[in-house]
C-alpha positions as a Markdown table, in Angstrom:
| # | Residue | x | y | z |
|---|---|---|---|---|
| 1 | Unk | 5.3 | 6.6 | 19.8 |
| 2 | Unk | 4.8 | 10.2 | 18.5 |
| 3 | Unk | 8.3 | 10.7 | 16.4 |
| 4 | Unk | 7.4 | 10.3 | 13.0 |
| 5 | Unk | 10.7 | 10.9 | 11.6 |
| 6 | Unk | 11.6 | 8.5 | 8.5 |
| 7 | Unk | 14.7 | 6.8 | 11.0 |
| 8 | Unk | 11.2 | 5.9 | 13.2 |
| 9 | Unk | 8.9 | 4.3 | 10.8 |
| 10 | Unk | 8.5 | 0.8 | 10.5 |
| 11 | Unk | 6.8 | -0.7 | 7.6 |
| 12 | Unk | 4.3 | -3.5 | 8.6 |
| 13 | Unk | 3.2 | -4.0 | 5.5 |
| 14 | Unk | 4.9 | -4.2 | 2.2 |
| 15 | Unk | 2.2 | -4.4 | -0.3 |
| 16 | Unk | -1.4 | -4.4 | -0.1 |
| 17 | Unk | -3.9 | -7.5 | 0.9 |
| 18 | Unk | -0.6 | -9.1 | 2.9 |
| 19 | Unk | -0.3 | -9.2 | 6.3 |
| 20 | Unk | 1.8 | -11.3 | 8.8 |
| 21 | Unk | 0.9 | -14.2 | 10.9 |
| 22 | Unk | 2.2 | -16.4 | 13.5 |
| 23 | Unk | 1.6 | -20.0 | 13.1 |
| 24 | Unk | 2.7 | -23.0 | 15.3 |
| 25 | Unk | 5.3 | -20.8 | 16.1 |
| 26 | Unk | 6.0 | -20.3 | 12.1 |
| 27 | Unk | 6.4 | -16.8 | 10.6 |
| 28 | Unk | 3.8 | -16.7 | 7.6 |
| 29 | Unk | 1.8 | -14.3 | 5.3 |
| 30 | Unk | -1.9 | -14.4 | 4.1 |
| 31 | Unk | -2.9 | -12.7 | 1.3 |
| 32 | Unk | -6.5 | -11.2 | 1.5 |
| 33 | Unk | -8.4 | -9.3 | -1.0 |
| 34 | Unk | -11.9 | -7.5 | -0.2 |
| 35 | Unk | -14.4 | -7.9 | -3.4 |
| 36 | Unk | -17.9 | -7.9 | -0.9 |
| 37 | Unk | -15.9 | -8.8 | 2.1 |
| 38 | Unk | -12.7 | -9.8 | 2.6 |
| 39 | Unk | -11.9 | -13.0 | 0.7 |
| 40 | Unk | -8.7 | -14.8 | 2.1 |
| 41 | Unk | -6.7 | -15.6 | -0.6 |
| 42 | Unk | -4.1 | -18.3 | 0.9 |
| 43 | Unk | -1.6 | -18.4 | 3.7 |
| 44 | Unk | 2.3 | -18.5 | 2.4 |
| 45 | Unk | 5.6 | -19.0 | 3.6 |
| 46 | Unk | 6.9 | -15.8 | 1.9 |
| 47 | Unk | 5.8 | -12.1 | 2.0 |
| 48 | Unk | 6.6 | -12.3 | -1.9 |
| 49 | Unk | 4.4 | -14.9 | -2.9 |
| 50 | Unk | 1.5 | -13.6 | -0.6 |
| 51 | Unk | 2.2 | -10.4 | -3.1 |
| 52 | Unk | 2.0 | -12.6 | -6.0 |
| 53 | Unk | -1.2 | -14.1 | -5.2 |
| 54 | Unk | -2.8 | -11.0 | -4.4 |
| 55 | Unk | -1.9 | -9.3 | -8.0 |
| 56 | Unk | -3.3 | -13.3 | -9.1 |
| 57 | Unk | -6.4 | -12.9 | -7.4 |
| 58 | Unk | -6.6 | -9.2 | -8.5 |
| 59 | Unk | -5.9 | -10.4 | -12.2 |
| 60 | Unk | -8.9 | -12.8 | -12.1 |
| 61 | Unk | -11.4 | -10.8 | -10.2 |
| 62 | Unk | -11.3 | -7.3 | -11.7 |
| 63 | Unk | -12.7 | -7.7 | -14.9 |
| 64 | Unk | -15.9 | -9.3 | -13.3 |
| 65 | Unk | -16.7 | -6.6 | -10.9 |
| 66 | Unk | -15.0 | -3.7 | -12.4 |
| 67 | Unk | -12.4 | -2.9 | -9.9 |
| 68 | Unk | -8.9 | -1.8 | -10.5 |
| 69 | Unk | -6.8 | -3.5 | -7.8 |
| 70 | Unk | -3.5 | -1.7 | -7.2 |
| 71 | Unk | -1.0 | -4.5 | -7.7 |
| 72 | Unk | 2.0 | -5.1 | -6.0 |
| 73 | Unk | 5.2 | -4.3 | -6.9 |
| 74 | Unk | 7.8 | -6.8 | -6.0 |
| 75 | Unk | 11.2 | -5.7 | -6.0 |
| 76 | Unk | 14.5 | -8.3 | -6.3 |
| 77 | Unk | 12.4 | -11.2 | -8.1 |
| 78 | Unk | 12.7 | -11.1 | -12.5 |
| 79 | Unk | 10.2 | -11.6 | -14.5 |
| 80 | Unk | 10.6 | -15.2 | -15.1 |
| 81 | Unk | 11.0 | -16.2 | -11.8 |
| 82 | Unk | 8.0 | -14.1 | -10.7 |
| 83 | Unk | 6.2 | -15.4 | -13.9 |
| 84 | Unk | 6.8 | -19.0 | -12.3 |
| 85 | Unk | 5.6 | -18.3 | -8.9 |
| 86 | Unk | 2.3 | -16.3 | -10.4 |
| 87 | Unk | 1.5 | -19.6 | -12.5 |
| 88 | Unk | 2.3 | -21.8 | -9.3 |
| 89 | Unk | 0.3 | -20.6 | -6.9 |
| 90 | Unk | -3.1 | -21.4 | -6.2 |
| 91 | Unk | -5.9 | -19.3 | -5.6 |
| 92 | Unk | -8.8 | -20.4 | -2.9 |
| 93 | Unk | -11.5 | -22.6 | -3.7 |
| 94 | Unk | -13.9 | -19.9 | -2.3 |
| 95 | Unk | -12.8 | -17.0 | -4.6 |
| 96 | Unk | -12.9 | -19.5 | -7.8 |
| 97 | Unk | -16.5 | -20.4 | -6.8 |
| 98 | Unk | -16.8 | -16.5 | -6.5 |
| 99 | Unk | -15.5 | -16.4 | -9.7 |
| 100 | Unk | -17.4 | -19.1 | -11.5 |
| 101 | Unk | -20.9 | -17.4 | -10.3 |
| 102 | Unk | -19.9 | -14.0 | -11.2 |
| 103 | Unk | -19.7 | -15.6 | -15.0 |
């Protein structure tokens, strides 16, 4: 509990706003993002595209309120397939209504 050695560590969470969940006895990740609050993005079957709709989410929000998000980094995916997943997922209706009154 106390040996913080780097053989000791284990990582909980990858990449910011992600965090795992147990569903129906299903393994999946919702992505979260705090702009007055936390907002809950979505809940996905992968840790990667819960990354992918954070930096999405990020993307949208930060020029409205004048945040810098720190985006994910996602290692193993290229850009085109990342590319495909950022343009396929979808984003909560609550944070596009946040969105469309921040306008």
């Amino acid at each position: 509990e106390h040996d913080f050695r780097y053989e000791n560590i284990y990582i909980i969470n990858r990449y910011n706003g992600v965090s795992r969940i147990e569903k129906n006895g299903r393994i999946l990740y919702r992505a979260r993002i705090h702009i007055n609050g936390d907002f809950i993005i979505g809940t996905f079957a992968t840790e990667d595209e819960a990354a992918i709709a954070y930096n999405k989410a990020a993307d949208l929000i930060s020029p409205l309120n004048h945040v810098q998000y720190a985006n994910n980094y996602i290692e193993g995916i290229s850009p085109i397939e990342y590319a495909s997943i950022y343009n396929r997922i979808r984003i909560s209706r609550k944070i596009l209504s946040f969105i469309e009154n921040a306008r």
